[in-house]
C-alpha positions as CSV (number, residue, x, y, z in Angstrom):
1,X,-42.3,42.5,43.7
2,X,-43.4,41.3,39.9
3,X,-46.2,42.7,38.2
4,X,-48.5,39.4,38.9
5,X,-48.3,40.1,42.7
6,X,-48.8,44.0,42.5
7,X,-51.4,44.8,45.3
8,X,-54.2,46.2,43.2
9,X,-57.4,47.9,45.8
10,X,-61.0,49.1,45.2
11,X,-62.7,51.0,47.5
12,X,-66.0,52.5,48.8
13,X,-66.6,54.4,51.7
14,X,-69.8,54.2,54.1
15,X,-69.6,56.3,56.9
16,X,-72.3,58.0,59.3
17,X,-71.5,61.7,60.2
18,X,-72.9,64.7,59.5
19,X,-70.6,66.1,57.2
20,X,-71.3,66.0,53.4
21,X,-69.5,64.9,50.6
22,X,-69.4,68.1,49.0
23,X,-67.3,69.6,51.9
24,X,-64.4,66.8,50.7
25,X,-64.3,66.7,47.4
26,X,-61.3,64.4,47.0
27,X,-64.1,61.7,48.1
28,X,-67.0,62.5,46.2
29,X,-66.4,59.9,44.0
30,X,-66.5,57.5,46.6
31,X,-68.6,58.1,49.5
32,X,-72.4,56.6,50.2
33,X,-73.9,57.9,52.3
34,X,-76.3,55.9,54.8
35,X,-80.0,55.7,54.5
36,X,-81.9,56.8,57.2
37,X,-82.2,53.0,58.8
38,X,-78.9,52.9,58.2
39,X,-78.0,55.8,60.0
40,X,-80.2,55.1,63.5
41,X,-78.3,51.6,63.4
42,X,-74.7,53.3,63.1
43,X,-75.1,55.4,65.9
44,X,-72.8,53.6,67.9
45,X,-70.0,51.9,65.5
46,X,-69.8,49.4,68.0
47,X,-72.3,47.8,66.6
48,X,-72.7,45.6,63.2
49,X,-74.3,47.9,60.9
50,X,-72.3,50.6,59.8
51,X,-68.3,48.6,59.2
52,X,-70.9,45.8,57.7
53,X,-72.3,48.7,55.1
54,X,-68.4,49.8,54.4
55,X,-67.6,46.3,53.4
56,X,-70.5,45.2,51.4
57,X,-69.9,48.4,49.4
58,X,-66.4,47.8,49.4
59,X,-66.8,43.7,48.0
60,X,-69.8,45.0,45.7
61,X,-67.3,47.4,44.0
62,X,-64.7,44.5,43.8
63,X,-67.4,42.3,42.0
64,X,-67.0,39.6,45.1
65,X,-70.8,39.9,46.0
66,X,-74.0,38.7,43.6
67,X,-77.2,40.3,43.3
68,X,-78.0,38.9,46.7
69,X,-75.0,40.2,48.5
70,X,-73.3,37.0,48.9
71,X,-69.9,36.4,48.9
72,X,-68.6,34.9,45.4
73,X,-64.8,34.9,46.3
74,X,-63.0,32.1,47.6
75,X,-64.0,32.5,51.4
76,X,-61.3,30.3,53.0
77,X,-58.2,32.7,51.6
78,X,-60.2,35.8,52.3
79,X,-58.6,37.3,55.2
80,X,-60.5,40.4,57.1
81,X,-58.3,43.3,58.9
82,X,-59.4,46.2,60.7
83,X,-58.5,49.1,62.6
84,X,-59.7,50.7,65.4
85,X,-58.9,52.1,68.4
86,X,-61.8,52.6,70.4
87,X,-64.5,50.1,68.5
88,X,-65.5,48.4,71.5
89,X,-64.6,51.0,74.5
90,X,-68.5,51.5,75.6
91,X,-68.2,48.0,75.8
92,X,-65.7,47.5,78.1
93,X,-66.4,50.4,80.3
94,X,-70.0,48.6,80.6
95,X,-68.5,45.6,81.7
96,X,-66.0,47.2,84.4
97,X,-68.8,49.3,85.5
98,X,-70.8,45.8,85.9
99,X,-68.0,44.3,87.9
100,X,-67.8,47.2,90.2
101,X,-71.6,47.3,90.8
102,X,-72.2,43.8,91.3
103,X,-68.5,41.5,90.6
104,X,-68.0,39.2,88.3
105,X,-71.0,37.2,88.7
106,X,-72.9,40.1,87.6
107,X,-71.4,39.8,84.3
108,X,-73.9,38.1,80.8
109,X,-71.8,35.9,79.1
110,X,-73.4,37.0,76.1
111,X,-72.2,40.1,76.7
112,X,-68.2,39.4,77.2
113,X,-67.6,38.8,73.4
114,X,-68.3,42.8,72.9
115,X,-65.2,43.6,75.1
116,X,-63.0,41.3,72.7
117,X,-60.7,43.9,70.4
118,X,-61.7,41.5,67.2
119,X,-65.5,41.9,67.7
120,X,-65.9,43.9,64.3
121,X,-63.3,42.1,62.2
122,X,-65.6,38.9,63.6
123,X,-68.9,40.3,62.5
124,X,-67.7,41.0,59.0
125,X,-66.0,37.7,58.7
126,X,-69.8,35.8,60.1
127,X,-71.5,38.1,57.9
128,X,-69.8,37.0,54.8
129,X,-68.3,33.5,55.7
130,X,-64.6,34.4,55.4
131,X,-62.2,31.6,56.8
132,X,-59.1,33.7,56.1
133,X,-56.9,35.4,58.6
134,X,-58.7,37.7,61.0
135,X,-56.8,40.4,63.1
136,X,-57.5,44.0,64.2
137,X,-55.3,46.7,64.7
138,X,-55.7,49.2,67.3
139,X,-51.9,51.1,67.7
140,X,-52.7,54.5,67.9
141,X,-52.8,56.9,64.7
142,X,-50.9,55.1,62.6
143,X,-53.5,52.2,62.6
144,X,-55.8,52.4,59.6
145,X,-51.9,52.6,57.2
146,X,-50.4,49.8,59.4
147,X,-53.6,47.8,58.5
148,X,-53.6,48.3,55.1
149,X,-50.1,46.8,55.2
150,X,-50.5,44.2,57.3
151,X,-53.2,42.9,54.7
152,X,-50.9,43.4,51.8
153,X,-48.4,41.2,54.1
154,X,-50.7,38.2,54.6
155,X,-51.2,38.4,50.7
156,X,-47.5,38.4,49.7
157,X,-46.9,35.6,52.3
158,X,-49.7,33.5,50.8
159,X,-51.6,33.7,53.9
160,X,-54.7,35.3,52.3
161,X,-55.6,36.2,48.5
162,X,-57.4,39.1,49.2
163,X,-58.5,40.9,52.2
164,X,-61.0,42.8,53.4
165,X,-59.7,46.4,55.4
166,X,-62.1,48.0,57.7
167,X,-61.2,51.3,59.5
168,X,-64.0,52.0,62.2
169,X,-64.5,54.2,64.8
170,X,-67.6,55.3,67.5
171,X,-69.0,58.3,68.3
172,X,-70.7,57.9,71.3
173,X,-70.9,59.5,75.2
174,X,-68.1,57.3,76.8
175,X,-65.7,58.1,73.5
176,X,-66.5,61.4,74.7
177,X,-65.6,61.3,77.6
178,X,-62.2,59.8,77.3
179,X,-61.3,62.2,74.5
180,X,-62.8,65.2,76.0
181,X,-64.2,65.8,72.6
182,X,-66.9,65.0,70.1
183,X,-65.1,62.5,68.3
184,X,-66.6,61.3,64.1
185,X,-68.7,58.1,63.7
186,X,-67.1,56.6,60.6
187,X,-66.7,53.2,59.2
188,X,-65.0,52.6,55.6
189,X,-63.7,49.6,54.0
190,X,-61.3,48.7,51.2
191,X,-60.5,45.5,49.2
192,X,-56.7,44.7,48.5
193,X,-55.6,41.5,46.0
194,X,-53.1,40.9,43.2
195,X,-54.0,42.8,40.3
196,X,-54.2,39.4,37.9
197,X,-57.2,37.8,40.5
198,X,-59.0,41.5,40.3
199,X,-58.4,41.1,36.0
200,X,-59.9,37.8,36.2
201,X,-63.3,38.9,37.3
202,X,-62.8,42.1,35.1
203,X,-63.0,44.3,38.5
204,X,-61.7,47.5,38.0
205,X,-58.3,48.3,40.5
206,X,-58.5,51.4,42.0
207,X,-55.0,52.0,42.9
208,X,-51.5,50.1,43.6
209,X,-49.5,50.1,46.9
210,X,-46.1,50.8,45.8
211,X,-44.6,51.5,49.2
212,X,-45.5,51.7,53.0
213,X,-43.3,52.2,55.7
214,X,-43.6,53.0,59.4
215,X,-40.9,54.8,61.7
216,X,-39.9,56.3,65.0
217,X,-40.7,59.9,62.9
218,X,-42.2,61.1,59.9
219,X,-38.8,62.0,57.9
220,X,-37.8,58.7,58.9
221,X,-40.9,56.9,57.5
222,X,-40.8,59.3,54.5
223,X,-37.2,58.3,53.7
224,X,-38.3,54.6,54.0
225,X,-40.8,55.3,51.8
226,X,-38.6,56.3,49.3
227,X,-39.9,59.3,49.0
228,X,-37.6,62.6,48.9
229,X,-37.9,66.3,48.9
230,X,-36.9,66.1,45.3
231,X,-40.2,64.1,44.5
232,X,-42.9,65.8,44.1
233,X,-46.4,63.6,44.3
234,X,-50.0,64.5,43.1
235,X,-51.8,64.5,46.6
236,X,-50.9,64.5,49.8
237,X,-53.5,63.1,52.5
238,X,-51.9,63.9,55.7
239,X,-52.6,65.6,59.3
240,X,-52.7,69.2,60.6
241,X,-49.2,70.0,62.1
242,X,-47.9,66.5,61.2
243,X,-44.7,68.2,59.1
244,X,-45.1,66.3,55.8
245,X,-46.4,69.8,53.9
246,X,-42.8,70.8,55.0
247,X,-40.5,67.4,53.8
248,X,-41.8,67.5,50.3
249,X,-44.1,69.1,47.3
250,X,-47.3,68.2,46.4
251,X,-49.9,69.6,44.2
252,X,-53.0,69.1,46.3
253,X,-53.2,68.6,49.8
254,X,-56.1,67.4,52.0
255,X,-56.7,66.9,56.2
256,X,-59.1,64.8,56.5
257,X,-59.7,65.4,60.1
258,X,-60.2,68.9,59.8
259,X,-63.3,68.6,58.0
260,X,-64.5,65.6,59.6
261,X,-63.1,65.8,63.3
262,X,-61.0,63.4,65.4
263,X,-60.9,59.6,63.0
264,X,-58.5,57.7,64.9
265,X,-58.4,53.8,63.5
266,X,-60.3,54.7,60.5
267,X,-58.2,57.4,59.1
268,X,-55.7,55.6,57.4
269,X,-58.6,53.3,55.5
270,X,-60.3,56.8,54.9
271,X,-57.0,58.3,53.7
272,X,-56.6,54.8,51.1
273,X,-60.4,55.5,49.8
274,X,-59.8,59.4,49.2
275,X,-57.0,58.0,46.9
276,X,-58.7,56.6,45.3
277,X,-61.2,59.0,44.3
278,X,-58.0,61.5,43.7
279,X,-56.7,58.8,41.3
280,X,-60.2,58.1,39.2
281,X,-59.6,62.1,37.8
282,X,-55.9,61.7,37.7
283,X,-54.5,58.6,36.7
284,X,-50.8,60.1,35.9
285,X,-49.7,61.3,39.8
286,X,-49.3,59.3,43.0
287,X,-51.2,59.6,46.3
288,X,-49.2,59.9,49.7
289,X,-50.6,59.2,52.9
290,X,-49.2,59.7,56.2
291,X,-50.5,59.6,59.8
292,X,-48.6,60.3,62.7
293,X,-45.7,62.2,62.8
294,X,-44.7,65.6,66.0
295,X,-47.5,64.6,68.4
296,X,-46.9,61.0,68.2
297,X,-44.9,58.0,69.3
298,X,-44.4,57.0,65.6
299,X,-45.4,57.5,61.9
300,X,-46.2,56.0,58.8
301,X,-46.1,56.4,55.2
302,X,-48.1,55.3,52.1
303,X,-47.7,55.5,48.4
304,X,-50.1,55.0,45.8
305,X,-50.3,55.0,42.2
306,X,-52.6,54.6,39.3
């Protein structure tokens, strides 16, 4: 891939849980935390505020909003992706519950667009008037990484010219239930476009994508990756158990989910933003990020430099 279509990203996180930045320090550097409004309308992420919050940030810091918030980028070749894997579950337990109670008949039809998988990667588009592509992603853990890439994809094909990543996820009592576990309200967004468009607005890039791959196993992904035992990479942003400490060296490694609890779809956007903070105080090593790997049906693999 030439230099002219090198996948430059910005990021800013917005999320709603109860841990503090401090705790992470990887994403000081990026992380805002909500407002007090802002926190009573995350409180279920299956709702508009909080992956609305991640992307404003996340455009604001790519200079694609005014002073108003609006969207100055060119709307029809924006293209909006996100991940999750349980975004809209209350909502479609609500409806089943609603058929089983009372049939179909019983059902709003203002209420059936909540049950749609897409719901959130529609509000941000509405919110902001993007015409571009508009998909989410919801395949397990690998899901925030795989988003990521299929964003860079619809760039390099010329489907989009930049794209908007959202990684969401609820906390709420029917997440609960299904995981058997208090699982993290979180919602963060990146922006991904050729680094000469960022340049012409004198936006800063965060970071580069210089290799994703996804595989069957983590060695396997690794390998695809191109990276090796023999290369040894800044930071690693990884799972507990996944095996990656194991396959290769790395000066500093963080689990995000063992400081903020269960992220699901929004862990691999999360991984991407903590990156980039890693990178603004060391512009000389690369960023790995993997998700999935001895517990899963498949992995994936991200590398990042300055």
């Amino acid at each position: 891939m030439s230099s002219s279509r090198a996948l430059d990203w910005r990021s800013q996180v917005s999320r709603s849980t109860a841990t503090s930045s401090d705790r992470c320090p990887a994403m000081a550097a990026s992380t805002r935390q909500p407002d007090s409004a802002g926190a009573r309308c995350a409180t279920r992420t299956a709702r508009p505020g909080s992956p609305l919050r991640a992307a404003e940030s996340a455009l604001h810091d790519a200079v694609l909003t005014d002073a108003n918030a609006t969207f100055t980028g060119v709307a029809d070749s924006t293209a909006v992706v996100v991940s999750t894997n349980r975004g809209n579950v209350d909502s479609v337990c609500e409806a089943t519950d609603t058929i089983a109670r009372a049939g179909v008949r019983g059902l709003s039809p203002l209420g059936l667009p909540q049950t749609s998988s897409n719901v959130i990667a529609g509000w941000v588009a509405i919110r902001y008037g993007l015409r571009g592509p508009n998909l989410t992603v919801c395949n397990g853990v690998t899901s925030g990484l795989d988003a990521v890439s299929w964003a860079r994809n619809l760039i390099v094909a010329g489907r989009a010219e930049a794209a908007v990543v959202v990684g969401v996820e609820p906390a709420n009592d029917v997440v609960t239930k299904l995981l058997g576990e208090q699982s993290t309200d979180a919602a963060v967004a990146i922006v991904l476009e050729p680094a000469n468009a960022a340049a012409s607005r004198a936006a800063r890039p965060r970071a580069t994508i210089a290799r994703y791959a996804r595989a069957r196993d983590l060695a396997a992904a690794l390998t695809s990756a191109g990276v090796t035992e023999e290369k040894s990479v800044g930071l690693l942003v990884d799972e507990a158990g996944a095996g990656a400490g194991h396959l290769l060296t790395a000066t500093r490694r963080i689990d995000l989910e063992s400081q903020l609890g269960p992220l699901s779809g929004a862990l691999g956007v999360l991984q991407c933003a903590a990156a980039a903070a890693y990178l603004e105080s060391d512009a000389t090593r690369s960023v790995l990020a993997t998700a999935g790997g001895l517990r899963h049906d498949a992995a994936a693999a991200l590398l990042l430099t300055p």
